[in-house]
C-alpha positions in Angstrom: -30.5 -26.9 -65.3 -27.7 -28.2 -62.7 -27.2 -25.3 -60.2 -23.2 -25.4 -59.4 -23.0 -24.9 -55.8 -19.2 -23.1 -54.4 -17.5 -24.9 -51.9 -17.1 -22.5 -49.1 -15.0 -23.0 -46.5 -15.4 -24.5 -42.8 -15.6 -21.8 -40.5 -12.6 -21.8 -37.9 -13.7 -23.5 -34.7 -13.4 -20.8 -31.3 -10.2 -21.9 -29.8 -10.8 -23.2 -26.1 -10.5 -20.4 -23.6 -6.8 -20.3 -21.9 -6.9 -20.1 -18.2 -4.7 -16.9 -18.0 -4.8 -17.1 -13.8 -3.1 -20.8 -14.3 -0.7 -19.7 -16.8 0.7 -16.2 -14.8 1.2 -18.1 -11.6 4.6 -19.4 -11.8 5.3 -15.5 -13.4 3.6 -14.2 -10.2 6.3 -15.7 -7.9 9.2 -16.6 -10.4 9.4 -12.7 -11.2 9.5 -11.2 -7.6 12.6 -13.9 -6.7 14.1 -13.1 -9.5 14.2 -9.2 -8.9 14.9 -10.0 -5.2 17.8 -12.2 -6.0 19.0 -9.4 -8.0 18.7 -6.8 -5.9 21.0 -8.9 -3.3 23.6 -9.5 -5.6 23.7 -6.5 -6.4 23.8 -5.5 -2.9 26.8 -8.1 -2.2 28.6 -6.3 -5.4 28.7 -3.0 -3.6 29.2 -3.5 -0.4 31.7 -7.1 -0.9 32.7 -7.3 -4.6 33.7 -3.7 -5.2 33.7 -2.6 -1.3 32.3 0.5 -2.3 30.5 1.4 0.8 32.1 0.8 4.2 30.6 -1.9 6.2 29.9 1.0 9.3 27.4 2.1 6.6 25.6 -0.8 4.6 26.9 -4.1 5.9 27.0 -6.8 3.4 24.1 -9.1 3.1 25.7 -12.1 4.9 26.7 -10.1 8.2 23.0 -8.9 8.2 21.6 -12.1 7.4 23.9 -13.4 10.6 22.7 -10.8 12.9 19.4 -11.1 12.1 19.4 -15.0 13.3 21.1 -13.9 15.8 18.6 -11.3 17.1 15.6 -13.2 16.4 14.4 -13.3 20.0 14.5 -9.6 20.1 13.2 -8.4 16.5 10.4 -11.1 15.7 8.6 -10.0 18.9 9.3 -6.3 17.8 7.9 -7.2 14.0 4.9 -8.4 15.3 4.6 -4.9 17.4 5.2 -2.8 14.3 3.1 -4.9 12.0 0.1 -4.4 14.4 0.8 -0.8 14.3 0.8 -0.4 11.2 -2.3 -2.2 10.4 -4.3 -0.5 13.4 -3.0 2.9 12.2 -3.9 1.9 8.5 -7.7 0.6 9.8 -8.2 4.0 11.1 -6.4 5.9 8.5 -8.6 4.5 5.9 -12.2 5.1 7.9 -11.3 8.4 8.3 -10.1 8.9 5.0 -12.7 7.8 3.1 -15.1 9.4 5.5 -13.0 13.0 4.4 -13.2 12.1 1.1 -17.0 11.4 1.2 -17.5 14.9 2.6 -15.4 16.5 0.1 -17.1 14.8 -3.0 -20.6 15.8 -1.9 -20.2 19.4 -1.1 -17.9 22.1 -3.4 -18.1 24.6 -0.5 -16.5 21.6 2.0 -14.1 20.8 -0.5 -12.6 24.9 -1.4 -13.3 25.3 2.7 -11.1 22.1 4.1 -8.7 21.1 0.9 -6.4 23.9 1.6 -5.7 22.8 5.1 -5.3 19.4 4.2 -2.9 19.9 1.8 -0.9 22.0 3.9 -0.7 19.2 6.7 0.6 17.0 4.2 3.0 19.3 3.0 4.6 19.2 6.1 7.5 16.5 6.9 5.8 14.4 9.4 9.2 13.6 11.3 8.9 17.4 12.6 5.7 16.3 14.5 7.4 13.8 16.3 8.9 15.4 19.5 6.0 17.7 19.2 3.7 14.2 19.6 5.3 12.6 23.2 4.4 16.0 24.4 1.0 16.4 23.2 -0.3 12.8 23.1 2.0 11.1 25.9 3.7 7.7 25.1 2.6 4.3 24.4 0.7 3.5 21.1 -1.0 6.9 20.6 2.1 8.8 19.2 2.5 5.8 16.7 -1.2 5.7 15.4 -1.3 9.6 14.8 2.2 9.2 12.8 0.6 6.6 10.9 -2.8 8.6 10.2 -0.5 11.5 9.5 0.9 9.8 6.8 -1.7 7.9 5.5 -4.9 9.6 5.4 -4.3 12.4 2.2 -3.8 9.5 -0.7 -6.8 7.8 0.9 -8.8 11.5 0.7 -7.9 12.1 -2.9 -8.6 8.7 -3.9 -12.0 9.1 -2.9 -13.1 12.7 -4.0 -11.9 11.8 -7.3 -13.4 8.9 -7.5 -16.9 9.8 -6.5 -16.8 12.8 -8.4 -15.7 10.9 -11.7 -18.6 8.8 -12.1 -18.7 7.3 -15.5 -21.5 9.6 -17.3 -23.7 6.4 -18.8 -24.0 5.1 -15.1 -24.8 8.7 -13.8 -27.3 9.2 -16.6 -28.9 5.7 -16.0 -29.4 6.4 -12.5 -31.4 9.8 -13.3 -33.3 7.8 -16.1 -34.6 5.1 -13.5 -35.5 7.8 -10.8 -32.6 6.7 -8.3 -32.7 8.4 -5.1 -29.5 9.9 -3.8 -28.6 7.5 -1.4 -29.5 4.8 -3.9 -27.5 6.3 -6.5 -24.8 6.7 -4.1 -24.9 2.7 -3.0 -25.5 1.5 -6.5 -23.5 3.7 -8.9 -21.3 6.4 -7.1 -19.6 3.9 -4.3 -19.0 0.9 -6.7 -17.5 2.9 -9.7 -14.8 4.5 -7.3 -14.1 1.9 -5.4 -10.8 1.1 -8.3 -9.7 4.5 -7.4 -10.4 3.8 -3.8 -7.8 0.8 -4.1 -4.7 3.0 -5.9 -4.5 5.4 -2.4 -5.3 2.5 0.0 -2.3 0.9 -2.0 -0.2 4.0 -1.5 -0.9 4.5 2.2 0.2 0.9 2.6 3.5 1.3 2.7 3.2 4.9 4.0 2.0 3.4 7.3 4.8 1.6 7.7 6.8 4.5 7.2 5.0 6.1 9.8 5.0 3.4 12.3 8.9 3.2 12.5 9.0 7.1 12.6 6.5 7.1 15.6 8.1 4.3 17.6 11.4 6.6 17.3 9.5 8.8 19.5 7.7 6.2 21.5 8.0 3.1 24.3 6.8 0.4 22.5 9.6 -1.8 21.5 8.8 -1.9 17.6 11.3 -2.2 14.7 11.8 1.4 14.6 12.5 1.4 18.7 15.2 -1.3 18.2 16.8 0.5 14.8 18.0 3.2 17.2 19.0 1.0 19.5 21.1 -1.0 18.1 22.2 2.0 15.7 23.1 3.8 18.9 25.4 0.8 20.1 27.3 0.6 16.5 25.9 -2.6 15.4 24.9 -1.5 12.1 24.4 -5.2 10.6 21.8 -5.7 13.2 19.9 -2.3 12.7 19.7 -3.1 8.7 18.2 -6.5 9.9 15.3 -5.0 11.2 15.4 -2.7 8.2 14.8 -5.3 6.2 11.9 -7.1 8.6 10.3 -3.2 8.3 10.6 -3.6 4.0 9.5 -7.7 4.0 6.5 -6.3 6.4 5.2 -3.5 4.2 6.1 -6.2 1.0 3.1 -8.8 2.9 1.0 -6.1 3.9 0.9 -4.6 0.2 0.2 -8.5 -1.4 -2.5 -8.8 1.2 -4.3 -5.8 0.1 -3.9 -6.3 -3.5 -5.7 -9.7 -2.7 -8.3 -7.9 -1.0 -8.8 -5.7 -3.7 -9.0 -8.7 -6.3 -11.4 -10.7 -4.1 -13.5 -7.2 -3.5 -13.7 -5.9 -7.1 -13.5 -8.9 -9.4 -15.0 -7.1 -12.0 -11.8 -4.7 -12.3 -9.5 -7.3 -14.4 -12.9 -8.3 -16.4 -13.7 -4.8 -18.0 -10.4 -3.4 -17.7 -7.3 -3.7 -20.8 -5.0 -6.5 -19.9 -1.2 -6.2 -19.6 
């Protein structure tokens, strides 16, 4: 007796593996131009097209483009003053901050003890601390650096108690099950699963410390960006001021893509596990 066999059908062959990272590049810089381009056409609209705004107020992109070639020998020096501000101030903003935020995740009596206070420092406008700052830290670089940590240092705190104290419970309980010390636990679970949330306030104190950089050298010596916004605010050239305006926004703009690098070259494990976009 013949045994009838059924065809059954090839099994589909795995489709080669698309190098996403290849793909998104042009997307990674086509899409930022783009949205710039926009943004300056509509900022020509407003301010040229339509003359909405008076030019004593927001100058029209080609008058600020003009100044700023102009004023190059005065505001590239001052860009590189502010950008090394702002990255000192962020440095020591983020030891401290982490270090808070450390102290606060491993003790509940620390955290209902100091939270309070910090939130109430945050709560208050920085720029009221700045004639109180020339007279209680002197001029120079120090009223600049404690604007910047003023601003920086809560996201970085809250970033860091809640990610420590949001340990994944599978990585917590495996931990306990292999008899991890607390410092081992701490190196090899705690640390590395809130290091993410770690990222999102170092992210948002970026461009904080560059708010707090221009705010500090209003109140300080150092010709920075912010020094030379009042100066040349206080002399009517507007166009010029918005020039180093927008140096102060490209700045924070660099300083943001740099850390996002860091962050991908840090934690390449993030874009692996997590839901893609």
């Amino acid at each position: 007796m013949t045994q009838l066999t059924e065809a059954r059908p090839e099994a589909p062959q795995p489709r080669p593996a698309v190098r996403r990272g290849f793909a998104e590049r042009p997307a990674a810089v086509g899409l930022p131009a783009l949205g710039l381009v926009i943004a300056v056409a509509g900022w020509w609209l407003v301010t040229s097209g339509l003359n909405l705004v008076h030019p004593a107020a927001l100058p029209p992109p080609q008058a600020v483009g003009e100044s700023l070639a102009n004023a190059t020998d005065v505001l590239l020096p001052a860009l590189g003053i502010t950008t090394w501000m702002t990255v000192l101030g962020f440095l020591l903003s983020s030891a401290a901050g982490v270090l808070i935020g450390m102290a606060l995740a491993a003790s509940r009596r620390v955290e209902r003890m100091f939270a309070p206070l910090l939130v109430a420092v945050n709560a208050v406008p920085k720029i009221a601390f700045g004639p109180l700052l020339v007279v209680a830290v002197g001029w120079g670089q120090k009223p600049i650096l404690t604007m910047v940590f003023l601003l920086c240092f809560f996201p970085i705190v809250l970033s860091t108690a809640t990610g420590l104290t949001t340990t994944p419970a599978d990585l917590a309980e495996l931990s306990r099950s292999l008899n991890a010390s607390w410092w081992q636990s701490f190196r090899k679970v705690r640390f590395p699963s809130a290091l993410p949330q770690i990222f999102v306030g170092l992210k948002v104190a970026m461009p904080l410390a560059a708010i707090g950089a221009v705010i500090g050298e209003f109140y300080s010596d150092r010709p920075g960006l912010g020094y030379q916004i009042l100066q040349y605010n206080g002399v009517g050239d507007t166009a010029t001021a918005w020039a180093a305006i927008v140096l102060v926004a490209l700045m924070s703009i660099a300083l943001y893509a740099a850390l996002s690098l860091v962050e991908r070259l840090a934690l390449p494990w993030v874009k692996a596990t997590t839901s893609a976009r």
